[in-house]
ZADOKOL-599149 format. One record per atom (N, C-alpha, C, CB): residue number from 1; residue in one letter; x, y, z. Coordinates in Angstrom, 1 decimal, decimal comma. Glycine has a CB too. Layout:
N
pos|code|px|py|pz
NUM|A|X|Y|Z .
...
This chain:
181
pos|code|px|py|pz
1|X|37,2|-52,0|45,1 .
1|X|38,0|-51,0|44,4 .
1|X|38,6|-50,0|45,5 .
1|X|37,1|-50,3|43,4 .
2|X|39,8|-50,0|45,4 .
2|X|40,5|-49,1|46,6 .
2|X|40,5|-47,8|46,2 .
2|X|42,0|-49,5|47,0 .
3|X|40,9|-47,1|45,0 .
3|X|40,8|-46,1|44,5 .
3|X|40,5|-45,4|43,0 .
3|X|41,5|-45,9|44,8 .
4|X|40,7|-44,3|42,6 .
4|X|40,5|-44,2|41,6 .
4|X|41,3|-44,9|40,3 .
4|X|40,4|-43,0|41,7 .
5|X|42,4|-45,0|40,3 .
5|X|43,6|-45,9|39,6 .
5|X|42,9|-47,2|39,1 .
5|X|45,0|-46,4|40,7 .
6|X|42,5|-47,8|40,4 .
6|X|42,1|-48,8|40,1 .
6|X|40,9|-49,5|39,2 .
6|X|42,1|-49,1|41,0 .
7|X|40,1|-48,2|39,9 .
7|X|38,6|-47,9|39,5 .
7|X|39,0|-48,0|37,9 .
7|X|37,9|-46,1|40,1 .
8|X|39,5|-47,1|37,5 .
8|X|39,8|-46,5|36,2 .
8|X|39,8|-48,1|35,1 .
8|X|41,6|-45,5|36,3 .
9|X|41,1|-48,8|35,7 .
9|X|41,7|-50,0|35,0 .
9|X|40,2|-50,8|35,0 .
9|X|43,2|-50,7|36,0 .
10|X|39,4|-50,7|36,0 .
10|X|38,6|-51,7|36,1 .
10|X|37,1|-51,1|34,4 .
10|X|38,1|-51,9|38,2 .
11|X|36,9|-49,9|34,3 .
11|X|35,7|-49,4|34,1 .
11|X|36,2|-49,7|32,4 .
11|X|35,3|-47,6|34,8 .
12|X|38,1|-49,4|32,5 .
12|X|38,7|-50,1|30,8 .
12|X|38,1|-51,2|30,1 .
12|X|40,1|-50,9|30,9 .
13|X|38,0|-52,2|31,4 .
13|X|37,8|-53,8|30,7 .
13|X|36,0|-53,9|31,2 .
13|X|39,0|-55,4|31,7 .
14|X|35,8|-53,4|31,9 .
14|X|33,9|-53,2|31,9 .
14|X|33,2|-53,4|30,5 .
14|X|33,3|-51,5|32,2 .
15|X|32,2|-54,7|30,4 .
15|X|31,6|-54,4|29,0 .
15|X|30,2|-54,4|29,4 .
15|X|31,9|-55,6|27,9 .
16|X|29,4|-53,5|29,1 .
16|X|28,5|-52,9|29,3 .
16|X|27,1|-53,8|28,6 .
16|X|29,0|-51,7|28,7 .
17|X|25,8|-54,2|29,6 .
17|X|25,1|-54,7|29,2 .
17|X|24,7|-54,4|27,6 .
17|X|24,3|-54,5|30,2 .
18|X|24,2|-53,2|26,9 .
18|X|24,2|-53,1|25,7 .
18|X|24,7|-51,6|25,9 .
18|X|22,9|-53,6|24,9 .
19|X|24,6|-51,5|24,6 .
19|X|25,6|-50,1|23,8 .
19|X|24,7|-48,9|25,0 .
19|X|25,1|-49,6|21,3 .
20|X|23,9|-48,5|25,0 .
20|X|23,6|-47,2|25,9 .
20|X|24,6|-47,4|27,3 .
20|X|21,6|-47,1|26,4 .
21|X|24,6|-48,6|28,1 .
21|X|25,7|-48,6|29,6 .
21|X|27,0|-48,5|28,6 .
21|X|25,6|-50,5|30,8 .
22|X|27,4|-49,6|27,5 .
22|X|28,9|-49,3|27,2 .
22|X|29,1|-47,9|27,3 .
22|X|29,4|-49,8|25,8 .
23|X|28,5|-46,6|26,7 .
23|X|28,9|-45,6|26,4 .
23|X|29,2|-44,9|27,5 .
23|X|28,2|-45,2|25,5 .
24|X|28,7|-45,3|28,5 .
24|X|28,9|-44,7|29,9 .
24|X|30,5|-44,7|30,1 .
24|X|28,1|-45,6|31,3 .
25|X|30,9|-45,7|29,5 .
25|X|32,6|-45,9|29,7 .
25|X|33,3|-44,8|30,0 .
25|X|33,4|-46,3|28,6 .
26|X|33,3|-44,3|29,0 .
26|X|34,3|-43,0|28,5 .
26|X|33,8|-42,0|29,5 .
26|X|34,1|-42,4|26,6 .
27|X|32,7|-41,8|29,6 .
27|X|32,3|-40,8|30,0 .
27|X|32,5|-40,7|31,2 .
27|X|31,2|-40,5|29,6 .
28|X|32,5|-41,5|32,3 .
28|X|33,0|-41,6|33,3 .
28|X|34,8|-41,8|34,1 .
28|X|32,4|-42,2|33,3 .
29|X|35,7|-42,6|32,5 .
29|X|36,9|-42,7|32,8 .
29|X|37,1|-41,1|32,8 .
29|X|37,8|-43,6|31,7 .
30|X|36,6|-39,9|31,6 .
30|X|36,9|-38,5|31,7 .
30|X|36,3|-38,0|32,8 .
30|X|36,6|-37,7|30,7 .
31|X|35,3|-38,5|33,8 .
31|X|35,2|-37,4|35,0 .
31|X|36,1|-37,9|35,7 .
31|X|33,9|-37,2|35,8 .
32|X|36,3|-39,2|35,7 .
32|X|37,7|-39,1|36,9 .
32|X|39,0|-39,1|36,7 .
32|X|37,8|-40,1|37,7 .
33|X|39,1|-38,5|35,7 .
33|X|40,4|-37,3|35,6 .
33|X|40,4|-36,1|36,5 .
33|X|40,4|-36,6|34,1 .
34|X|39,3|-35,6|36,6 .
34|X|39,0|-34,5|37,5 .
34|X|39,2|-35,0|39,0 .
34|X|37,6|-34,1|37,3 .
35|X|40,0|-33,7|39,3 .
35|X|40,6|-34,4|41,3 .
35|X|39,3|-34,3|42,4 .
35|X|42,3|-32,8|42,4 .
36|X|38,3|-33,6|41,7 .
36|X|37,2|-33,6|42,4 .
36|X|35,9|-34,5|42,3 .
36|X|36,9|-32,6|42,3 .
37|X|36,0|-35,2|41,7 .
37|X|35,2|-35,8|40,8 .
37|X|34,5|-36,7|41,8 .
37|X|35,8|-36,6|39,7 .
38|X|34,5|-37,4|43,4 .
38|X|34,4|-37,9|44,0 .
38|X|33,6|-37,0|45,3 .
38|X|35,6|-38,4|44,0 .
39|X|33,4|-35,6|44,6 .
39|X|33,0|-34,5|45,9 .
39|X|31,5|-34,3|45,5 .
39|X|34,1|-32,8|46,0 .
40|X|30,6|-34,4|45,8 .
40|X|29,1|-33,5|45,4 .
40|X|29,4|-32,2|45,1 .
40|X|28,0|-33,3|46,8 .
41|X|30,2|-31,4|45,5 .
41|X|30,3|-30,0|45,2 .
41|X|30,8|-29,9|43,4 .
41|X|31,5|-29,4|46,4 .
42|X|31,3|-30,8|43,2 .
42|X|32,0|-31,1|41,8 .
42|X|30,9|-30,9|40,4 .
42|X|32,5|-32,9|41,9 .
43|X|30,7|-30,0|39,7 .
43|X|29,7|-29,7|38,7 .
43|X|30,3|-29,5|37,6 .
43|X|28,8|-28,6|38,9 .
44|X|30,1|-30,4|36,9 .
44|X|28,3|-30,9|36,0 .
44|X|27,7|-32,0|36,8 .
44|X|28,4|-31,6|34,1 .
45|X|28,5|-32,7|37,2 .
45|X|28,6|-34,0|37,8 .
45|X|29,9|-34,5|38,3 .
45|X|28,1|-34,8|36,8 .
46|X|29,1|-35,8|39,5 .
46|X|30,1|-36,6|40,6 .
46|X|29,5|-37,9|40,7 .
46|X|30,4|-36,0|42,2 .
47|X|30,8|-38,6|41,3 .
47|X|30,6|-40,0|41,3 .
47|X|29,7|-40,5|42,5 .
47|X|32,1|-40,8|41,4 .
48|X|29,0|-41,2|42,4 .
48|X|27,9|-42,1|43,8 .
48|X|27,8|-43,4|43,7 .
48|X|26,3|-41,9|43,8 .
49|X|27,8|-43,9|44,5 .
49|X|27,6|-45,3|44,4 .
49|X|26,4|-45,8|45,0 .
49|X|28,7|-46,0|44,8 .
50|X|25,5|-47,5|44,7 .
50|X|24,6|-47,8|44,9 .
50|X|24,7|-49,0|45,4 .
50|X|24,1|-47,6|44,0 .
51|X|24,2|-49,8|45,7 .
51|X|23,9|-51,5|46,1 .
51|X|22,3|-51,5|45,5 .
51|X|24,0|-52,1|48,3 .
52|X|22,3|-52,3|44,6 .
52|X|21,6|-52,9|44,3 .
52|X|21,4|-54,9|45,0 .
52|X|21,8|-52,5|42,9 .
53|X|20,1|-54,6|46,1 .
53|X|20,3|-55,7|46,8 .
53|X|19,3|-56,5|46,5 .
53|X|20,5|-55,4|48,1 .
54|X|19,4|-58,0|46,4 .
54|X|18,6|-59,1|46,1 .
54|X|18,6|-59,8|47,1 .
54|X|18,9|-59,8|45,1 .
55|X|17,4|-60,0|47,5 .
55|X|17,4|-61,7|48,4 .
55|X|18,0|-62,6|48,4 .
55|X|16,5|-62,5|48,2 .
56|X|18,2|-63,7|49,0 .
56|X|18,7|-64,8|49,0 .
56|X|18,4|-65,4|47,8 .
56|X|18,5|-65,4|49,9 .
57|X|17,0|-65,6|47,2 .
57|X|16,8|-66,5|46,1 .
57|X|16,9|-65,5|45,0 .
57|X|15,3|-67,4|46,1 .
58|X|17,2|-64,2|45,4 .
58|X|17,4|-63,7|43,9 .
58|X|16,1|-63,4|43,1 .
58|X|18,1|-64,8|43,1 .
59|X|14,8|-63,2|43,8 .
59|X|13,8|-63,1|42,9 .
59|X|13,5|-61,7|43,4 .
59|X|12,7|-64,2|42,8 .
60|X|13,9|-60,9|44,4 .
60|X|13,5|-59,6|45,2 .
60|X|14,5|-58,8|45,0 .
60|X|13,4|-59,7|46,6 .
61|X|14,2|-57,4|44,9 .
61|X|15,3|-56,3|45,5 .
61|X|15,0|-55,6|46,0 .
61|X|15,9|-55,7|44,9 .
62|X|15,3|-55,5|47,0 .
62|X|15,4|-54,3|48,1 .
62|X|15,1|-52,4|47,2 .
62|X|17,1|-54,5|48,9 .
63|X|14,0|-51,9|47,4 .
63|X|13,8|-50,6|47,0 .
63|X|13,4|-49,3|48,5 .
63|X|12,5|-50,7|45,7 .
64|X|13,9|-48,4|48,1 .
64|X|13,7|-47,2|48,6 .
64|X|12,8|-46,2|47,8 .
64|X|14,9|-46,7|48,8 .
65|X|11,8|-45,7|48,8 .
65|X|11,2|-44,7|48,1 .
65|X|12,1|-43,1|48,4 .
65|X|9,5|-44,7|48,6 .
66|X|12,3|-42,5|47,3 .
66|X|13,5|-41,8|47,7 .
66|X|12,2|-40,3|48,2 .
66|X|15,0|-41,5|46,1 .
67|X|12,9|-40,2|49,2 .
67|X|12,0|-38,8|49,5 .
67|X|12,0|-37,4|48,4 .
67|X|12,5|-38,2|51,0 .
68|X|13,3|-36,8|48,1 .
68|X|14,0|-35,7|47,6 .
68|X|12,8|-35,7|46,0 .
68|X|16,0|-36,1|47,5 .
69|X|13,4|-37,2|45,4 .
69|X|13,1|-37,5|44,1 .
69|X|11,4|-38,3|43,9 .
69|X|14,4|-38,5|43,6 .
70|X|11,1|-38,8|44,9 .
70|X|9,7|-39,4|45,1 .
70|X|9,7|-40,3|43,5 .
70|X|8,3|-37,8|45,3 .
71|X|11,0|-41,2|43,8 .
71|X|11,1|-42,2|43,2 .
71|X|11,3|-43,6|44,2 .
71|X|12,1|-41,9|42,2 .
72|X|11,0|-44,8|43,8 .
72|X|11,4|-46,1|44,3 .
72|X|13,1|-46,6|43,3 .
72|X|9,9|-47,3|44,0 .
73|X|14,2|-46,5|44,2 .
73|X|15,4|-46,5|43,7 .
73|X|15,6|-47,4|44,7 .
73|X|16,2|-45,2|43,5 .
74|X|17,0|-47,9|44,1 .
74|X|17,8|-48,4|44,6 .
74|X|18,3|-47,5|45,9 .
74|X|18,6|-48,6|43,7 .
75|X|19,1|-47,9|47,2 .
75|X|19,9|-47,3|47,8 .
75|X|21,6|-46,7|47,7 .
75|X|19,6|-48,0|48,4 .
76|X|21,3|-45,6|47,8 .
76|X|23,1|-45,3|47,1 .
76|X|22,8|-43,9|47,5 .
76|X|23,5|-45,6|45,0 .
77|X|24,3|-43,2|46,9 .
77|X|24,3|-42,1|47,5 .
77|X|26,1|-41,2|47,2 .
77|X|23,7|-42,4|49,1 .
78|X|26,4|-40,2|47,4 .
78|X|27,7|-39,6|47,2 .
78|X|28,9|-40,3|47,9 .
78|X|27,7|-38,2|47,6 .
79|X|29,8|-40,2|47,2 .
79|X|31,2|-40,4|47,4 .
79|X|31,8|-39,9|48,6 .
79|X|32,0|-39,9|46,5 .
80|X|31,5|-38,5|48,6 .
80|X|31,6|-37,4|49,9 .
80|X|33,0|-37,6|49,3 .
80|X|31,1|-37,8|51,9 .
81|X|33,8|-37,9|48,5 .
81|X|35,2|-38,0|48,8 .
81|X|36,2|-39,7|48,8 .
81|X|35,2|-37,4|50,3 .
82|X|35,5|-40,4|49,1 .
82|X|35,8|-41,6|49,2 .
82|X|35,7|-42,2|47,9 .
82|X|35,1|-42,1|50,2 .
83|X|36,8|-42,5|47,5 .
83|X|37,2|-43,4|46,3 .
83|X|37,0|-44,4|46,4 .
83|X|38,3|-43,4|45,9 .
84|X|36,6|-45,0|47,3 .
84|X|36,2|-47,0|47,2 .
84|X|34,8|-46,7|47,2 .
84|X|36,8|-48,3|48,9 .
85|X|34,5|-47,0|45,9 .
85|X|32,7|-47,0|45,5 .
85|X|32,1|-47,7|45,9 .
85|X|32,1|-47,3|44,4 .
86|X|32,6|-49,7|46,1 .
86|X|32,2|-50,2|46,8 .
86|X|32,0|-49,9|48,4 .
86|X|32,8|-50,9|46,6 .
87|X|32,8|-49,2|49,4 .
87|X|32,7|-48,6|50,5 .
87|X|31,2|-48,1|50,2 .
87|X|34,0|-47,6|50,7 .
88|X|31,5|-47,0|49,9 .
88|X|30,6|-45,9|49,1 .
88|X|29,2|-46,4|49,1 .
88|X|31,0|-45,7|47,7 .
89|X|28,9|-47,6|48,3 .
89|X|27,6|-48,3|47,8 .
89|X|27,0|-48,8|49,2 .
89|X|27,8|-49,6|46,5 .
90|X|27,9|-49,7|49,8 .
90|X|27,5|-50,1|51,4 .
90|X|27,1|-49,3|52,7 .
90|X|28,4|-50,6|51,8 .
91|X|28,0|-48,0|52,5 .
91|X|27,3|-47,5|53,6 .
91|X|26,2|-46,6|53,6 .
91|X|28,0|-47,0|54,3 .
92|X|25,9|-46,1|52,3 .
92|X|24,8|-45,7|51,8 .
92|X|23,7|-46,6|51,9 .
92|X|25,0|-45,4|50,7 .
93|X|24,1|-48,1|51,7 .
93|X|22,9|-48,9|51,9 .
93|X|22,3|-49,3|53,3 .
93|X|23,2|-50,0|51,2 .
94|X|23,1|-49,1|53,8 .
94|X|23,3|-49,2|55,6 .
94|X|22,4|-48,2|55,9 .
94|X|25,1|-48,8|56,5 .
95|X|22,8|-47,2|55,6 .
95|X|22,5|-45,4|56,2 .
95|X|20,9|-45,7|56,0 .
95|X|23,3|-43,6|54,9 .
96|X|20,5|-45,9|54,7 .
96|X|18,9|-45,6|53,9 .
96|X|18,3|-47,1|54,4 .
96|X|19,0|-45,3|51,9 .
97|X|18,6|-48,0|54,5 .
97|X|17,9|-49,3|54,6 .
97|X|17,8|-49,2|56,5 .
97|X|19,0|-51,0|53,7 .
98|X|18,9|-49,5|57,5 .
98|X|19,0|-50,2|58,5 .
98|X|19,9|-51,1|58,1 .
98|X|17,8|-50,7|59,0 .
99|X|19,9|-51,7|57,1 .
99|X|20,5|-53,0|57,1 .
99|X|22,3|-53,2|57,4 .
99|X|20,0|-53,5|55,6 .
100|X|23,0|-53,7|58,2 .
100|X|24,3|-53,7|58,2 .
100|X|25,0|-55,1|57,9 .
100|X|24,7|-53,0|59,5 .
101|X|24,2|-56,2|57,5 .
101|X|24,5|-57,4|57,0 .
101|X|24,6|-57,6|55,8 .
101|X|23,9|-58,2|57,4 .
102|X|24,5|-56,8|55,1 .
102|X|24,5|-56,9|53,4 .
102|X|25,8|-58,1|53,3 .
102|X|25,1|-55,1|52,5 .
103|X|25,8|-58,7|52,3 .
103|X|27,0|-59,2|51,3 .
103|X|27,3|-58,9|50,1 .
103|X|27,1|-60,3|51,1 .
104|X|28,3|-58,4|49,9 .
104|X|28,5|-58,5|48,4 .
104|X|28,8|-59,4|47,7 .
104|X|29,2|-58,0|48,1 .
105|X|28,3|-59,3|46,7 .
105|X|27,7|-60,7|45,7 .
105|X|29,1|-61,0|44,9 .
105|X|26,1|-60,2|44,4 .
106|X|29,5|-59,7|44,4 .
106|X|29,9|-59,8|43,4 .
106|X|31,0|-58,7|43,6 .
106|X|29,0|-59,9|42,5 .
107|X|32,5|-59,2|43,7 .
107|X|33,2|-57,5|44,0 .
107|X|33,7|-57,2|42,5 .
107|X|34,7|-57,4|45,3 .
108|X|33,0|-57,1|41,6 .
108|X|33,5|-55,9|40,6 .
108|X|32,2|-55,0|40,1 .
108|X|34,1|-56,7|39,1 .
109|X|32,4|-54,0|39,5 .
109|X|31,0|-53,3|39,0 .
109|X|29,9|-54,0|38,6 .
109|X|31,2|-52,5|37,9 .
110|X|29,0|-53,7|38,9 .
110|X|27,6|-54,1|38,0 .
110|X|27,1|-53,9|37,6 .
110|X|26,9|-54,3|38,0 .
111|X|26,8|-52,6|37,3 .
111|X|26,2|-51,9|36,3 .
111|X|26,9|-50,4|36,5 .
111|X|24,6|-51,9|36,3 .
112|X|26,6|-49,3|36,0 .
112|X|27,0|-48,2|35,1 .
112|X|25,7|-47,3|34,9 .
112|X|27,6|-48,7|33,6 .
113|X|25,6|-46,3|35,5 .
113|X|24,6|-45,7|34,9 .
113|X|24,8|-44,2|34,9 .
113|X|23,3|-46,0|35,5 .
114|X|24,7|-42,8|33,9 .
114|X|24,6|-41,7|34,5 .
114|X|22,8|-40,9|33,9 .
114|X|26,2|-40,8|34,1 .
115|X|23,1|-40,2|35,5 .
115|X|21,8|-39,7|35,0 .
115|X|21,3|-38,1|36,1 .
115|X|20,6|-41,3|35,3 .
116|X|20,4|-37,7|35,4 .
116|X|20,4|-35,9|36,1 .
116|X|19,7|-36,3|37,0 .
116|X|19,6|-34,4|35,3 .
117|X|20,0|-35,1|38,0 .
117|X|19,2|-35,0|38,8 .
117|X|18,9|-33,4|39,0 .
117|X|19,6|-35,7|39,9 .
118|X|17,5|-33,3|38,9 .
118|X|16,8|-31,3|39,2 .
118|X|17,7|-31,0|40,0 .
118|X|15,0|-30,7|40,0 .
119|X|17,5|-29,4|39,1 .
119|X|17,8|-28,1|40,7 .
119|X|17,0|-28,7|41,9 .
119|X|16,9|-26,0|40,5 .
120|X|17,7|-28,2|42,7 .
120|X|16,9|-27,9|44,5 .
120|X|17,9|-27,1|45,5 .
120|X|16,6|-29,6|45,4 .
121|X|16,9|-25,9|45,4 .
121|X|17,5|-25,3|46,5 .
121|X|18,6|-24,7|45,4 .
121|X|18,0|-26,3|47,8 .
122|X|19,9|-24,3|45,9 .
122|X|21,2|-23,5|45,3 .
122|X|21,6|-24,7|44,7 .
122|X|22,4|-22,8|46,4 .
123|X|21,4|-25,9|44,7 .
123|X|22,3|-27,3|43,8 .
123|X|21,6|-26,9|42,5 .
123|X|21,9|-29,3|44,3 .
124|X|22,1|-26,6|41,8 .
124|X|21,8|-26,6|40,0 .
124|X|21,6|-28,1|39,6 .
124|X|23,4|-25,9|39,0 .
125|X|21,3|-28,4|38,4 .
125|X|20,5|-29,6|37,8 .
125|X|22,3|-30,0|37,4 .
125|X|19,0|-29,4|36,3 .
126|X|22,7|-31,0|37,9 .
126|X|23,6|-32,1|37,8 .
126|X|23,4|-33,3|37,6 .
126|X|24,3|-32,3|38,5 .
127|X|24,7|-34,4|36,8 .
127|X|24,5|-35,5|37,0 .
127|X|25,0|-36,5|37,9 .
127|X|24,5|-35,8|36,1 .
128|X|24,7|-37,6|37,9 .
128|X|25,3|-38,8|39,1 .
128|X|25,5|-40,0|37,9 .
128|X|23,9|-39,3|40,6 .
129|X|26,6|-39,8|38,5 .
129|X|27,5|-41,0|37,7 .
129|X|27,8|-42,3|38,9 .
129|X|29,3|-40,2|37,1 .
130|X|26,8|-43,0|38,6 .
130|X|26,6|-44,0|39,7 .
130|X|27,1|-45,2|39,4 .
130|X|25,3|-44,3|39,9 .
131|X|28,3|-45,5|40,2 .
131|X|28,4|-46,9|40,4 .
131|X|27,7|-47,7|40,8 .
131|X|29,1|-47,2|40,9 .
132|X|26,8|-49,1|40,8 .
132|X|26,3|-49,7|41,1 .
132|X|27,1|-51,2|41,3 .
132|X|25,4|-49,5|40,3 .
133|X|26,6|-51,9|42,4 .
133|X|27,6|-53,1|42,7 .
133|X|26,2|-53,2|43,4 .
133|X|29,4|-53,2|43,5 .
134|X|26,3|-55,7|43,4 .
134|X|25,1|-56,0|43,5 .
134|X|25,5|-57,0|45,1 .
134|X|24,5|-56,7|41,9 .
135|X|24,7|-56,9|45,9 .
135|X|24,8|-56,9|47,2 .
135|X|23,7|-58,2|47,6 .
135|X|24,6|-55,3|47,9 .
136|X|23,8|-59,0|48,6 .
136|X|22,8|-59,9|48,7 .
136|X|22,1|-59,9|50,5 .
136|X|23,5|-61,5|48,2 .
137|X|21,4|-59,7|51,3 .
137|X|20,3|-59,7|52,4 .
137|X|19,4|-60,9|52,5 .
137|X|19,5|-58,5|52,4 .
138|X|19,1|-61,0|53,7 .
138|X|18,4|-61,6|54,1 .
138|X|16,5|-60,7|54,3 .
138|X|19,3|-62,0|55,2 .
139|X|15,6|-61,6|53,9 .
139|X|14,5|-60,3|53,9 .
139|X|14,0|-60,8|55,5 .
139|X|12,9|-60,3|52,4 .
140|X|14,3|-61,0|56,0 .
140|X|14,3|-61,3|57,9 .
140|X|14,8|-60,3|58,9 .
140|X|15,3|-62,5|58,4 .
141|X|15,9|-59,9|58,3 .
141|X|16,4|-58,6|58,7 .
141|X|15,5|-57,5|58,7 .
141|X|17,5|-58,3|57,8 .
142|X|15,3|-56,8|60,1 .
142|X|14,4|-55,7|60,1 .
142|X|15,2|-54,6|59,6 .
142|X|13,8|-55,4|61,4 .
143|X|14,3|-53,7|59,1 .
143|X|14,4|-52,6|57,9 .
143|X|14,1|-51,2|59,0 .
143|X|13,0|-52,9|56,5 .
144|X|15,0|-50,4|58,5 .
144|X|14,4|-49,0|59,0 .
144|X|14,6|-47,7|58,1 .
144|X|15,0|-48,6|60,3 .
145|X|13,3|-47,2|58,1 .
145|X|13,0|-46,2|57,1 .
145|X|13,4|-45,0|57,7 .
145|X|11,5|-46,2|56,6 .
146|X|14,8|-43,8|57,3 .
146|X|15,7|-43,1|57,3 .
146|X|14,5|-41,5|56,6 .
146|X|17,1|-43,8|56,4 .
147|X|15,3|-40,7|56,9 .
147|X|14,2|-39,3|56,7 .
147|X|14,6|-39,0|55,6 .
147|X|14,3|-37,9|57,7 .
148|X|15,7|-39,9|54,9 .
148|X|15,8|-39,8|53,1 .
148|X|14,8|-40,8|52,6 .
148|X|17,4|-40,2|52,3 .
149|X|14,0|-41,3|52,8 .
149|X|13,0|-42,1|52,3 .
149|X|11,2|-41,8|52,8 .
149|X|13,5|-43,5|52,6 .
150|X|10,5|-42,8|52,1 .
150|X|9,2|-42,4|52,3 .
150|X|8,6|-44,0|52,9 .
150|X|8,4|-41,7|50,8 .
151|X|9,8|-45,0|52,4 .
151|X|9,3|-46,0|52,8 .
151|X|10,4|-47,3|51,8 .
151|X|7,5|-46,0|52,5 .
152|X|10,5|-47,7|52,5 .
152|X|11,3|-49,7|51,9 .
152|X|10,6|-50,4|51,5 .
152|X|12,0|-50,8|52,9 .
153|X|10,6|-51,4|50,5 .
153|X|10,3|-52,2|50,4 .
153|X|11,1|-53,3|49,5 .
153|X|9,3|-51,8|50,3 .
154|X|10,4|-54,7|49,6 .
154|X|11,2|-55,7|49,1 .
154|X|10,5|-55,8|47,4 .
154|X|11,1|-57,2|50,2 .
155|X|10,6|-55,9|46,4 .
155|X|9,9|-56,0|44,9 .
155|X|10,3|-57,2|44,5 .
155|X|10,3|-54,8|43,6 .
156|X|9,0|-58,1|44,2 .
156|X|9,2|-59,3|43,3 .
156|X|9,9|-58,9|41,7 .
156|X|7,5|-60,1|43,2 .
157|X|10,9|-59,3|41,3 .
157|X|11,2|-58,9|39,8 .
157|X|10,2|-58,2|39,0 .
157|X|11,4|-60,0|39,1 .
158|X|9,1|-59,3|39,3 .
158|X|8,2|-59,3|38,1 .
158|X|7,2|-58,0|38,1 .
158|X|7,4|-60,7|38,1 .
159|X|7,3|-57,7|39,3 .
159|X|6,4|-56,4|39,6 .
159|X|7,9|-54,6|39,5 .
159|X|5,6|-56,9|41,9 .
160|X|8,7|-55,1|39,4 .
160|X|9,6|-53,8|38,9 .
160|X|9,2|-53,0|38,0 .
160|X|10,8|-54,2|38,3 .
161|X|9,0|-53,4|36,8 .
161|X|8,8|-52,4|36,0 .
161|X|7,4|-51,7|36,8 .
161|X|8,7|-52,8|34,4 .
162|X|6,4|-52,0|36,8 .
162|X|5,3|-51,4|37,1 .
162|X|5,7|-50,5|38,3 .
162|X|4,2|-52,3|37,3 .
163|X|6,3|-51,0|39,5 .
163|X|6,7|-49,9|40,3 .
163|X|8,0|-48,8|40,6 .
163|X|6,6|-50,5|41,2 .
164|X|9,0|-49,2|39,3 .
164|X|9,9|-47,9|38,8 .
164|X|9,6|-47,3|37,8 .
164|X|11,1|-48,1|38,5 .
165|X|7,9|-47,7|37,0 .
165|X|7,4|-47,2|35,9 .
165|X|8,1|-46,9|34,9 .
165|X|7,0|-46,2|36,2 .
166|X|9,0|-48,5|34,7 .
166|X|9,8|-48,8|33,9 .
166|X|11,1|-48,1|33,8 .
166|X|9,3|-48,7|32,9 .
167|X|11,3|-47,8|34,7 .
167|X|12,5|-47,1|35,1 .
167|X|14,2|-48,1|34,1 .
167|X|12,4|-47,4|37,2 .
168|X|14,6|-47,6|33,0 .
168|X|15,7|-48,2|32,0 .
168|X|16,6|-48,8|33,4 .
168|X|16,7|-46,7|30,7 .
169|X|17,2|-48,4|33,5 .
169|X|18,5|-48,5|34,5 .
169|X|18,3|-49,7|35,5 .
169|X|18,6|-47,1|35,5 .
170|X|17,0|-49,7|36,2 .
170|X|17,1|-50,4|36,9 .
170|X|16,1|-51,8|36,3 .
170|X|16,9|-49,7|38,1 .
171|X|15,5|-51,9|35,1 .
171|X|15,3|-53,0|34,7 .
171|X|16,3|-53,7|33,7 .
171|X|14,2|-52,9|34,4 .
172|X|17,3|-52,9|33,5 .
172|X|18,8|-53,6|33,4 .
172|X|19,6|-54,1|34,3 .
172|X|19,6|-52,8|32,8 .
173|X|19,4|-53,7|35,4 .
173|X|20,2|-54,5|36,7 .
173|X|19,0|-56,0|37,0 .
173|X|20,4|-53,1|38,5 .
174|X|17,6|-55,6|37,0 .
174|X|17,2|-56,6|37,1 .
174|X|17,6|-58,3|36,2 .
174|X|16,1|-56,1|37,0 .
175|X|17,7|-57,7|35,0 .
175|X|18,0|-58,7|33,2 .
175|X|19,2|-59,0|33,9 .
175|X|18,3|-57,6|31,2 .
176|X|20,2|-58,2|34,4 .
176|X|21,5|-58,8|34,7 .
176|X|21,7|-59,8|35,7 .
176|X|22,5|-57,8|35,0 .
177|X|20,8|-59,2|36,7 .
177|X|20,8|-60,3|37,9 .
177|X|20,2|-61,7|37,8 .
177|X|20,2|-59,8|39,0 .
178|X|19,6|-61,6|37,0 .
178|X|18,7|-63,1|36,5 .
178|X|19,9|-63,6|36,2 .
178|X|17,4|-63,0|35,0 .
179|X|20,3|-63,0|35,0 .
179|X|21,1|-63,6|34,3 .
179|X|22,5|-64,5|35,1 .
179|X|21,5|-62,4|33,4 .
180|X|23,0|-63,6|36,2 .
180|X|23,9|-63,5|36,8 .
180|X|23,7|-64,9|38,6 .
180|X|24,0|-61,6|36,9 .
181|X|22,7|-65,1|38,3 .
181|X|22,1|-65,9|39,2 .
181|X|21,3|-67,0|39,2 .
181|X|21,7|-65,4|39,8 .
């Protein structure tokens, strides 16, 4: 996705795992009406993007323990400005993983999610309107843990929910990637 235009046309024809992601539609074609919408500084909320990354066989994903949130997430992170989400999702995954061999699996959206994130500090409680696009590694590739994390690790599917403590969002990207692979 090169820019927002495009973005836009693409998020139109997006159909959404079930009705809670569909509804994200709208709600995201109206923040990027906004010329800022792409900036962190941008409140209520701004766009971020993610990589959600799987192994080669597709039974792993790559997690981050996020330091800030002292959650195990995906890797992703702000726009800063940059309208190609895909861009966006990769070098965020680069930055937080080590990893700079990623592939992308799949170049259209993959999932859709928005969701708050607490005050901290002067940032008031906003949301992140997260693009997600699904990315594929090698687990051979050495890993390095960044001072936005607490630690990496690779998750067998089957152990996800127990270690995002059922985390909605991301055991819908899991359902999809099965599905999708």
């Amino acid at each position: 996705m090169a820019d927002r235009n495009q973005l836009i046309q693409e998020l139109k024809s997006y159909s959404g795992f079930d009705h809670a992601e569909q509804q994200f539609v709208d709600r995201f074609v109206s923040l990027l009406r906004h010329r800022d919408a792409f900036q962190r500084t941008h409140l209520p909320g701004h766009i971020t993007g993610s990589a959600w990354i799987s192994n080669e066989a597709g039974t792993e994903v790559l997690l981050t323990h996020h330091a800030k949130l002292d959650k195990w997430l995906q890797p992703g992170g702000h726009a800063d400005g940059d309208e190609n989400v895909i861009r966006v999702a990769s070098r965020e995954a680069e930055e937080e993983t080590g990893l700079a061999e990623i592939v992308l699996a799949v170049d259209r959206i993959f999932d859709l999610d928005i969701h708050v994130i607490p005050q901290r500090g002067d940032m008031p409680e906003h949301y992140h309107y997260d693009i997600r696009y699904l990315f594929r590694a090698s687990k051979q590739l050495p890993l390095i843990v960044t001072a936005e994390s607490h630690a990496l690790s690779w998750v067998k599917l089957e152990d996800l929910e127990r270690v995002t403590n059922g985390n909605t969002s991301m055991m819908r990207m899991a359902q999809k990637m099965v599905r999708l692979l």
